[in-house]
N, CA, C and O atoms as a GROMACS GRO file, in nm:
protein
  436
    1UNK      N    1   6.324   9.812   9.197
    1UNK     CA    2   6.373   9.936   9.140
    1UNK      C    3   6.500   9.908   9.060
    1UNK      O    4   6.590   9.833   9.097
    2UNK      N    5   6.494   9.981   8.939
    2UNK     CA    6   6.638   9.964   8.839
    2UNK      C    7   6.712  10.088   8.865
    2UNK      O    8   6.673  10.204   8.870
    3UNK      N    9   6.833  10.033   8.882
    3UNK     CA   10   6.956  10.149   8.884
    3UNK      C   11   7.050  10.173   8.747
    3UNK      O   12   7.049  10.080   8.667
    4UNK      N   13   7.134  10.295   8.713
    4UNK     CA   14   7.161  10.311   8.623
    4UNK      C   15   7.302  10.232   8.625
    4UNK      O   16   7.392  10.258   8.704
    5UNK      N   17   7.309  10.128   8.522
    5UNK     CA   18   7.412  10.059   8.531
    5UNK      C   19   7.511  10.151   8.447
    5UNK      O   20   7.625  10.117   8.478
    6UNK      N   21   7.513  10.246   8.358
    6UNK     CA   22   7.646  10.272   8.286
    6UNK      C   23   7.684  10.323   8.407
    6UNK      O   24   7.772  10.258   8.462
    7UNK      N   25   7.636  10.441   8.479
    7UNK     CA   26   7.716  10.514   8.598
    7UNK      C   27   7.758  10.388   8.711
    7UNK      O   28   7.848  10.414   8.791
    8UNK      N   29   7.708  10.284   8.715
    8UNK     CA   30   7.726  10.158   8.831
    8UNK      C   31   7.900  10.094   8.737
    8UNK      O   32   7.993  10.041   8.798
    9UNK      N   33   7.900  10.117   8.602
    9UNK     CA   34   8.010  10.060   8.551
    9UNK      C   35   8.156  10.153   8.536
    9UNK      O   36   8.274  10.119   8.525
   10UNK      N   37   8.084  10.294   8.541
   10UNK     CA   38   8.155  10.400   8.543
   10UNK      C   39   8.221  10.404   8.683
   10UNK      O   40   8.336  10.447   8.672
   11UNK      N   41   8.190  10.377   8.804
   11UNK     CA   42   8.216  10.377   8.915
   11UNK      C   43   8.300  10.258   8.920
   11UNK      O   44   8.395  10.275   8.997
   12UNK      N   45   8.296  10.124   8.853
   12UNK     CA   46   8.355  10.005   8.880
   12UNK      C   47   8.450  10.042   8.793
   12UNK      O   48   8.514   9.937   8.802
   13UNK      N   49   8.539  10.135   8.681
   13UNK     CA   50   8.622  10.153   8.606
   13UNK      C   51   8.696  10.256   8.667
   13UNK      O   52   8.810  10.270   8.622
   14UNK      N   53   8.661  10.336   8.763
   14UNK     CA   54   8.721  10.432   8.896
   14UNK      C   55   8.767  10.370   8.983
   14UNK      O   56   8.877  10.417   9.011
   15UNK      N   57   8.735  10.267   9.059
   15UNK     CA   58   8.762  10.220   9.142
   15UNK      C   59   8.893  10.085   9.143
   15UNK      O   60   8.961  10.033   9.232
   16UNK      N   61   8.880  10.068   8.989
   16UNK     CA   62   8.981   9.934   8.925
   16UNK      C   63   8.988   9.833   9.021
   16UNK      O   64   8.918   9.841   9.122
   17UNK      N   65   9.052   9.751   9.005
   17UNK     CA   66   9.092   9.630   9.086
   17UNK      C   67   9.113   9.620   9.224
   17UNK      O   68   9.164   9.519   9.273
   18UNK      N   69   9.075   9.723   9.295
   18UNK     CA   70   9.130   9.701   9.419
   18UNK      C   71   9.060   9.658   9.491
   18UNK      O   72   8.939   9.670   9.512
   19UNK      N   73   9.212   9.555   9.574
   19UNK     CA   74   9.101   9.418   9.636
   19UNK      C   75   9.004   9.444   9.805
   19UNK      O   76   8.947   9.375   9.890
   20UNK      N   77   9.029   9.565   9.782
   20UNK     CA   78   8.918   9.630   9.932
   20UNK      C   79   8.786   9.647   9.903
   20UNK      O   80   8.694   9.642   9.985
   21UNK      N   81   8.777   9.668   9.784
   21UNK     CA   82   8.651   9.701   9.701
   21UNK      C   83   8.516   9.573   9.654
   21UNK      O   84   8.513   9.480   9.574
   22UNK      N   85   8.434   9.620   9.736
   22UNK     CA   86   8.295   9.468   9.672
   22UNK      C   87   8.173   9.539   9.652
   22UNK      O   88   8.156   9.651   9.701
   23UNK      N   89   8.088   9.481   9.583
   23UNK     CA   90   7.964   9.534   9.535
   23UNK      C   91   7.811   9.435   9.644
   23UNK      O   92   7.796   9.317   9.677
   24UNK      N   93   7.758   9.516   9.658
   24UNK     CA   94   7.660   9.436   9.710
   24UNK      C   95   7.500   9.569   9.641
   24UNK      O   96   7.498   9.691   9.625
   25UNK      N   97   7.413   9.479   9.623
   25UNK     CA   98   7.273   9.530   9.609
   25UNK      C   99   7.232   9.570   9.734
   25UNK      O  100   7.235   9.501   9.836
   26UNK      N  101   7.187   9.710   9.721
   26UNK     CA  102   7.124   9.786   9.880
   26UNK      C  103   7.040   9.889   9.830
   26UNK      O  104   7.086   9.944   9.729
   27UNK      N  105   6.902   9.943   9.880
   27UNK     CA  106   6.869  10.050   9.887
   27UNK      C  107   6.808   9.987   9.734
   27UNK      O  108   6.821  10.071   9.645
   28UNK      N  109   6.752   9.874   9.693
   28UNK     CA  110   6.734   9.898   9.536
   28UNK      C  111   6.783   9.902   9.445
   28UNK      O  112   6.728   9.881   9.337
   29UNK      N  113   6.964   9.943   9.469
   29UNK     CA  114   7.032   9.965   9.362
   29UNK      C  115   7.149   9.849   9.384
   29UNK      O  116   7.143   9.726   9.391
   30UNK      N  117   7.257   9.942   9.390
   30UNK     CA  118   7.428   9.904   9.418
   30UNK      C  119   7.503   9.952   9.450
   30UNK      O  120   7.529  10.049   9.381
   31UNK      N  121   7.596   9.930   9.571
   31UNK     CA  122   7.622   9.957   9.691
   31UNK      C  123   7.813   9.908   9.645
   31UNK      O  124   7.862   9.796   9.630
   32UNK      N  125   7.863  10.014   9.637
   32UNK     CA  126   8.041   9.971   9.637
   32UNK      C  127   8.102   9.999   9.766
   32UNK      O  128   8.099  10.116   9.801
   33UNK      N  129   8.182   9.879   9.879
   33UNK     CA  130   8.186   9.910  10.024
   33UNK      C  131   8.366   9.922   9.975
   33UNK      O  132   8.413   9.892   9.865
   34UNK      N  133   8.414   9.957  10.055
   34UNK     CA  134   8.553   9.976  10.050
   34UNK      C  135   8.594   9.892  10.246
   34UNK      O  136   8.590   9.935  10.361
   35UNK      N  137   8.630   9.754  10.174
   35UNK     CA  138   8.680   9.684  10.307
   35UNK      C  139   8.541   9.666  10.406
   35UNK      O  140   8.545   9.642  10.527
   36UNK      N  141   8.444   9.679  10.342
   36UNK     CA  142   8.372   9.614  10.427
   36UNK      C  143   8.221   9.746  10.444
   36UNK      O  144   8.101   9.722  10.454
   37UNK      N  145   8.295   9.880  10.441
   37UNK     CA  146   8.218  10.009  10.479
   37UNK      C  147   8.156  10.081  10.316
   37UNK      O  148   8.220  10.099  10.212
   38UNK      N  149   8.077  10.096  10.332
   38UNK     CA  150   8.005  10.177  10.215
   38UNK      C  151   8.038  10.248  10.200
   38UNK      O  152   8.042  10.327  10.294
   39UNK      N  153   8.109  10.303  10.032
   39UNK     CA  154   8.130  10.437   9.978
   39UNK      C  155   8.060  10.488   9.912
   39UNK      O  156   8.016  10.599   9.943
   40UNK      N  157   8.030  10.436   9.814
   40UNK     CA  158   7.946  10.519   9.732
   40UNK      C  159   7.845  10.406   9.671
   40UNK      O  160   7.878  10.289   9.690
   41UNK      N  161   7.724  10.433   9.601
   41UNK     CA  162   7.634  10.333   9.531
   41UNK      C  163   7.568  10.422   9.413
   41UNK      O  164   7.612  10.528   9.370
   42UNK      N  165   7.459  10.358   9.371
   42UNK     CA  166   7.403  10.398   9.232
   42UNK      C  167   7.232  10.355   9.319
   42UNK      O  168   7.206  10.267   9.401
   43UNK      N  169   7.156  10.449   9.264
   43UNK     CA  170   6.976  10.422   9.316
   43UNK      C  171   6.945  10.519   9.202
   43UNK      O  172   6.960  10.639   9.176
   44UNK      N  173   6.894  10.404   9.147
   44UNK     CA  174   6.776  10.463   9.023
   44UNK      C  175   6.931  10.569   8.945
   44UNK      O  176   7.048  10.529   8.944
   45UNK      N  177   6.887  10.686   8.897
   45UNK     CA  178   7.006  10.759   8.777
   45UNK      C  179   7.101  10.838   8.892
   45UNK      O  180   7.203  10.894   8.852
   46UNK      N  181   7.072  10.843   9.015
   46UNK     CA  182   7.170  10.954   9.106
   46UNK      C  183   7.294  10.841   9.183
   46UNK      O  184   7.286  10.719   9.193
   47UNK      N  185   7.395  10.926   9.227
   47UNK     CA  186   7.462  10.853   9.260
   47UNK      C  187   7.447  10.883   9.407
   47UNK      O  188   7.412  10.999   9.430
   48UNK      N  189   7.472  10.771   9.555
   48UNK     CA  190   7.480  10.766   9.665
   48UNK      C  191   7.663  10.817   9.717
   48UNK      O  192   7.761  10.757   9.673
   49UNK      N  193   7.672  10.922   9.804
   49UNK     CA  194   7.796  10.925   9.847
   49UNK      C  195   7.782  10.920   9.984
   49UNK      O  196   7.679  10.972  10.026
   50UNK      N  197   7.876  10.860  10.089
   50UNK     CA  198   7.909  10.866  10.226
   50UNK      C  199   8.022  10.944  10.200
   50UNK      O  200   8.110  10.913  10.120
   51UNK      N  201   8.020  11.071  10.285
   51UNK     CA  202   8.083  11.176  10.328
   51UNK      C  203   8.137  11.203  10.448
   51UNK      O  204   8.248  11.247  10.475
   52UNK      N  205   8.035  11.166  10.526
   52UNK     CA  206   8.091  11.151  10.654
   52UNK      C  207   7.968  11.275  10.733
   52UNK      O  208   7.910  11.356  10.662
   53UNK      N  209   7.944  11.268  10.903
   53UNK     CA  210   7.877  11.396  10.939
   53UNK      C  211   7.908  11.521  10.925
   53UNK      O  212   7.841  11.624  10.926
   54UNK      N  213   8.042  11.495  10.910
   54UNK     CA  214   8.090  11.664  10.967
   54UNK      C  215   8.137  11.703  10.816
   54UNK      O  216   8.201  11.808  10.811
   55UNK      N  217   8.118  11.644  10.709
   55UNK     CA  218   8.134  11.697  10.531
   55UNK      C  219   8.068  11.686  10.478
   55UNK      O  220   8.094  11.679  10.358
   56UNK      N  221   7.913  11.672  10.529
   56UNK     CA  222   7.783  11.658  10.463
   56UNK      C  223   7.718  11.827  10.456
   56UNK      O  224   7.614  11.845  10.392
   57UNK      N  225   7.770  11.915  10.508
   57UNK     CA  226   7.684  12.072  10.503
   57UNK      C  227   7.781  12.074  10.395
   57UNK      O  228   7.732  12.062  10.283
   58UNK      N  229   7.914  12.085  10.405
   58UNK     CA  230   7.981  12.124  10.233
   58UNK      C  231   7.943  12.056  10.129
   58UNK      O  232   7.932  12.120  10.024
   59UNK      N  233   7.913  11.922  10.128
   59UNK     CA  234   7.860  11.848   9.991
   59UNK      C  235   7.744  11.871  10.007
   59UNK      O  236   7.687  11.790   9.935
   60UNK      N  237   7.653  11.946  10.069
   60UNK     CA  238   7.515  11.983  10.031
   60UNK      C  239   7.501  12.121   9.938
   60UNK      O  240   7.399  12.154   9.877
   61UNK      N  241   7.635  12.196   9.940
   61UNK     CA  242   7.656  12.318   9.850
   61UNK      C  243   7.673  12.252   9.730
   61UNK      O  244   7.602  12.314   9.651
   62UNK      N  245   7.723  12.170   9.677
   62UNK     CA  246   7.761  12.133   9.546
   62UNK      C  247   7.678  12.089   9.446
   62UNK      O  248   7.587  12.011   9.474
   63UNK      N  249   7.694  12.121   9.352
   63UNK     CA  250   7.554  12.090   9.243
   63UNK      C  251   7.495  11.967   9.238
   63UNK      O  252   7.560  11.862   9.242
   64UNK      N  253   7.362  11.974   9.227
   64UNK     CA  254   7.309  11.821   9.226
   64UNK      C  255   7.292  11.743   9.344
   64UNK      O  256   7.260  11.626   9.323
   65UNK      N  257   7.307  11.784   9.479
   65UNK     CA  258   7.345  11.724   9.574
   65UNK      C  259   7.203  11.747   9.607
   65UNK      O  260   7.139  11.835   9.549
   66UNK      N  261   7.139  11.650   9.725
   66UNK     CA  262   7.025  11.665   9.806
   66UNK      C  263   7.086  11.564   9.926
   66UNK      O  264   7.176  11.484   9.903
   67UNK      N  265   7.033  11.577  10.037
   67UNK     CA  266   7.047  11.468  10.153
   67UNK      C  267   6.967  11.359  10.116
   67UNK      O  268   6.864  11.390  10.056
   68UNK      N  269   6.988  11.230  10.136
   68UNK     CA  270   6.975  11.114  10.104
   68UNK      C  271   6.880  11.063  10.220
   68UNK      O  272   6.929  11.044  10.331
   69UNK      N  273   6.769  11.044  10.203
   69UNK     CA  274   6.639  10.964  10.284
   69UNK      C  275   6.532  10.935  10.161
   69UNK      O  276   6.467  10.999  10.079
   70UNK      N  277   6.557  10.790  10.204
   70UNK     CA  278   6.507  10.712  10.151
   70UNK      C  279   6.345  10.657  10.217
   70UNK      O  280   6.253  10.603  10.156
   71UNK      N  281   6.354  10.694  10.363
   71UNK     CA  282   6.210  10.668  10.432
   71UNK      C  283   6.142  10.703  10.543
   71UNK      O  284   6.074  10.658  10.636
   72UNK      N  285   6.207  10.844  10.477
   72UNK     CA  286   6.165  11.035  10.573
   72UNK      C  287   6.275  11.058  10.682
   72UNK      O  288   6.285  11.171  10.729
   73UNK      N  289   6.356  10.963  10.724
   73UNK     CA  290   6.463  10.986  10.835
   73UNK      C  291   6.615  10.978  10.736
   73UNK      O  292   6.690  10.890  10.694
   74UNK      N  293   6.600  11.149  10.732
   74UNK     CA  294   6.775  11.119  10.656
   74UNK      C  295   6.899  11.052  10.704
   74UNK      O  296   6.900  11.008  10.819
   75UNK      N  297   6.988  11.041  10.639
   75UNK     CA  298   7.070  10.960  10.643
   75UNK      C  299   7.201  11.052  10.698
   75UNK      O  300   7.293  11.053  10.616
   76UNK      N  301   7.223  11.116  10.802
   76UNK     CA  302   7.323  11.085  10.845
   76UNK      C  303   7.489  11.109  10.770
   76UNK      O  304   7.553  11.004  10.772
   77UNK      N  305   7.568  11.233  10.703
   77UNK     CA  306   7.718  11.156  10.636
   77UNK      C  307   7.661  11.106  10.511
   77UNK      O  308   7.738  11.030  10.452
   78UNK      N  309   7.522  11.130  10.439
   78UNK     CA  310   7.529  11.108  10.313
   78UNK      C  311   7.492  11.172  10.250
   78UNK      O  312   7.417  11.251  10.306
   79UNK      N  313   7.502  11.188  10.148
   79UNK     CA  314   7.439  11.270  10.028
   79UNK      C  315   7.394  11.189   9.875
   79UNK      O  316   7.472  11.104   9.832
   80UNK      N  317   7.266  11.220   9.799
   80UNK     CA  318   7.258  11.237   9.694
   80UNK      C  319   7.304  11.294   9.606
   80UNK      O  320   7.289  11.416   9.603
   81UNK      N  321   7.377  11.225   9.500
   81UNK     CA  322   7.374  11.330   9.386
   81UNK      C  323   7.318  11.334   9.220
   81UNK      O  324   7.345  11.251   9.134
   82UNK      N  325   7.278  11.392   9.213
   82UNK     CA  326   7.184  11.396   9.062
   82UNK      C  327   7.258  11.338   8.936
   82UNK      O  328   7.355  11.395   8.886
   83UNK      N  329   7.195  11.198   8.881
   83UNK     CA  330   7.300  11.202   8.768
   83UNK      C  331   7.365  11.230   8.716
   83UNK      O  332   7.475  11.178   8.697
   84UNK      N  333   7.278  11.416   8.630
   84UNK     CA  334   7.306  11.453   8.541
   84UNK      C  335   7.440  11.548   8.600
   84UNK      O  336   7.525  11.594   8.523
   85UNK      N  337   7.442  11.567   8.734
   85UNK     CA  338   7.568  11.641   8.838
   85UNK      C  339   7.688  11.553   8.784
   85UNK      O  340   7.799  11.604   8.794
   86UNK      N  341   7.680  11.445   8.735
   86UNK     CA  342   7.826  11.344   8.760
   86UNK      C  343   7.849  11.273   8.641
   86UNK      O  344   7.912  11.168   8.634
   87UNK      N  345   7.759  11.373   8.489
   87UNK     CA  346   7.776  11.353   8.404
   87UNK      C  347   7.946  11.339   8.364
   87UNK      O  348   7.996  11.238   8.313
   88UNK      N  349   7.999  11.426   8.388
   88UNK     CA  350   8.139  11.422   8.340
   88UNK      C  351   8.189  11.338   8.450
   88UNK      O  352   8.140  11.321   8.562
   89UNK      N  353   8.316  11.279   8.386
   89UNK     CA  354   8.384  11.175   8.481
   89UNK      C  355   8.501  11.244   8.585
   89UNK      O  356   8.539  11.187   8.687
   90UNK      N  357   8.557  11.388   8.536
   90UNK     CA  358   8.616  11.404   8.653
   90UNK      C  359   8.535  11.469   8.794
   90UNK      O  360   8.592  11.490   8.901
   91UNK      N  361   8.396  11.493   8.766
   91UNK     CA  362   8.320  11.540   8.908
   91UNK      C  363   8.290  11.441   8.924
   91UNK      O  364   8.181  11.477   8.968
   92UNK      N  365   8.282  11.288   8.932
   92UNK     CA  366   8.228  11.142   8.956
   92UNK      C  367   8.320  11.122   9.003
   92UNK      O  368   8.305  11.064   9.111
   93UNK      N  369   8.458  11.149   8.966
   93UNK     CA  370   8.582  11.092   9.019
   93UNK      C  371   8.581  11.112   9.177
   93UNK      O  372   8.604  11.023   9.259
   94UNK      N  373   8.551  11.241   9.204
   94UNK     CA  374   8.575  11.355   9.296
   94UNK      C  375   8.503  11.304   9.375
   94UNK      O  376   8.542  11.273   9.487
   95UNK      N  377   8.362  11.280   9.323
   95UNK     CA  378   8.260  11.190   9.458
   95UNK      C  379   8.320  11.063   9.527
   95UNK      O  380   8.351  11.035   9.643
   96UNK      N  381   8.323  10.991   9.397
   96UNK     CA  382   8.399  10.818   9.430
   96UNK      C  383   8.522  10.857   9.501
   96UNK      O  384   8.517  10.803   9.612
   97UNK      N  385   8.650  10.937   9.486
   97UNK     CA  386   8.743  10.951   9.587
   97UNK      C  387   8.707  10.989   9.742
   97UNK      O  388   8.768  10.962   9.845
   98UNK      N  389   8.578  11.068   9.719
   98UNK     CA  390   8.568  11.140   9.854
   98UNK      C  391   8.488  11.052   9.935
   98UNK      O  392   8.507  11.075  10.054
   99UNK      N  393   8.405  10.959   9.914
   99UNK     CA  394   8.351  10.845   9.970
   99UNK      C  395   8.406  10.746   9.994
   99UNK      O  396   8.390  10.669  10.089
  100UNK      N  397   8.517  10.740   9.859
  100UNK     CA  398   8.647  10.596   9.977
  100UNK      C  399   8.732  10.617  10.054
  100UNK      O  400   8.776  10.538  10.138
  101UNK      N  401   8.774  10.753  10.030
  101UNK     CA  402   8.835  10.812  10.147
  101UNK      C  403   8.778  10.847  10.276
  101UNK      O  404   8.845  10.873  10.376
  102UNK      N  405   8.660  10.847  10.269
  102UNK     CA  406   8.550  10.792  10.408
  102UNK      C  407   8.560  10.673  10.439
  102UNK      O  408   8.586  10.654  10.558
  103UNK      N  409   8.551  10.608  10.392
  103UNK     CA  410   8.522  10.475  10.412
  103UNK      C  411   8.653  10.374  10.488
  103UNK      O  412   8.672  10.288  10.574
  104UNK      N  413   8.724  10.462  10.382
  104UNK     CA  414   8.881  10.407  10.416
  104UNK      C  415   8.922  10.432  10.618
  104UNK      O  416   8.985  10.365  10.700
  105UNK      N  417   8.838  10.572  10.625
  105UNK     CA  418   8.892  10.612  10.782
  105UNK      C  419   8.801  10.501  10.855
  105UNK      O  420   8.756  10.543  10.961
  106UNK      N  421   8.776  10.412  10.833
  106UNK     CA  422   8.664  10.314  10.940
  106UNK      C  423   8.708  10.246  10.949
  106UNK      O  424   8.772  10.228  10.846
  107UNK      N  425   8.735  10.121  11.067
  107UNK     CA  426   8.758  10.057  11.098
  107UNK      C  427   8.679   9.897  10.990
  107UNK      O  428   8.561   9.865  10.975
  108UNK      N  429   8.811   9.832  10.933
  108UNK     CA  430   8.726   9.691  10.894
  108UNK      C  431   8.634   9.632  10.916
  108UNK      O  432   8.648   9.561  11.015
  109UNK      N  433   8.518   9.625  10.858
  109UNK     CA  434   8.416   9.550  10.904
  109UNK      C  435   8.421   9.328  10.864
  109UNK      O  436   8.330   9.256  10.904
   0.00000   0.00000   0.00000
């Protein structure tokens, strides 16, 4: 499966240099972990966010959003969101902050 690399580069130009930040291939696509924990990724044109359990009913209100199952057992603290949702870069921003700021509350892996 191909993922959309401008939004995979758009996410790596949000995130800048910081050295907590690594990319790994997951799910098909690309997977940005913050210190070790997954924040956000790219699958096929939507973007992947970790939210967390208990901020996944509010990011299911927001446009473009669907719960994220990939193989009928959803996922738990994540959400989908629709490309065309994160067309503009300050609602992309908003995702990518809110997923490393998840990520950030976890313990180092």
């Amino acid at each position: 499966m191909t993922y959309d690399e401008g939004l995979a580069e758009r996410i790596r130009e949000r995130l800048g240099a910081d050295p907590g930040i690594t990319e790994k291939r997951m799910f098909g696509g690309i997977a940005f972990l913050y210190r070790g924990n997954m924040a956000v990724g790219v699958t096929g044109d939507d973007l992947m966010v970790r939210v967390g359990p208990d901020a996944t009913a509010a990011a299911l209100t927001r446009p473009g959003t669907r719960v994220f199952d990939m193989t009928g057992r959803p996922m738990r603290g994540w959400v989908v969101v629709a490309g065309e949702a994160v067309a503009e870069d300050d609602v992309l921003h908003e995702w990518i902050d809110e997923g490393r700021a998840f990520a950030a509350g976890l313990p180092p892996k």
